[in-house]
N, C-alpha and C positions, 0 to 999 in steps of 0.2 A: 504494500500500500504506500503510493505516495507520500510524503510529507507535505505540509503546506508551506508556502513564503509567502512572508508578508511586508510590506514596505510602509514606513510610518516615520515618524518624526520624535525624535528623542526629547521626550519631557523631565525626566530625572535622575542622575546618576548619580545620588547623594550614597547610594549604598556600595560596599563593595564588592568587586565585579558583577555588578547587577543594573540594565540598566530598565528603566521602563519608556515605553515604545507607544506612542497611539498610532493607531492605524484607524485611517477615516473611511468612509463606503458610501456613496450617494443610493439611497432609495427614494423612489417615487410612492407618494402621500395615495392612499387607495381611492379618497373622497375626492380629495384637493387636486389631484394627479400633479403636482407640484413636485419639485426633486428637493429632499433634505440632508442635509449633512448628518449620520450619524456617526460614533467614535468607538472605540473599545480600545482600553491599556491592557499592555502584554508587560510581564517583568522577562527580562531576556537574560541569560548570562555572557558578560564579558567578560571573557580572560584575563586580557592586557588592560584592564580600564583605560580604553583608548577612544571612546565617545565622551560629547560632553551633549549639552543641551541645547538643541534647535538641531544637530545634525539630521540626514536622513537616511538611514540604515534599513538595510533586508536583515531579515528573521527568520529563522525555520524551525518547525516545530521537532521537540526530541524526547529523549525519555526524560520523567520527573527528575528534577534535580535537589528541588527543596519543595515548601507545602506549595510556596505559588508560581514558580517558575517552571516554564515547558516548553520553551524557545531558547538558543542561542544564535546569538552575532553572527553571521556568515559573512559581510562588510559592509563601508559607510559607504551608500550611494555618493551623497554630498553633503556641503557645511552646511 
């Protein structure tokens, strides 16, 4: 089975080698038929704590590392 990747924008890397990751997804509104932005944080592990905040990084999903992380780093798209 495939893994997934996901590409998202680094919001915090206060913790160590961990960083968290939002990844956005447009859905269209069923009523409204309008398109919305919605979001969901990934905690990721980084080895080299080598992101910071605003970067954009790919993620793929792996086996459990800790209670909330199930993504690691694969690299930073851009700043």
């Amino acid at each position: 089975m495939p893994r997934r990747v996901l590409v998202g924008t680094v919001v915090s890397d206060k913790m160590d080698k961990t960083i968290v990751v939002r990844v956005d997804r447009r859905v269209k509104h069923s009523l409204y038929k309008k398109f919305i932005t919605r979001s969901q944080r990934f905690s990721a592990h980084d080895e080299a704590n080598s992101c910071s905040v605003g970067d954009t990084v790919r993620i793929r999903e792996c086996r459990p590392l800790s209670r909330s992380k199930r993504f690691e780093l694969i690299e930073r798209v851009g700043a």
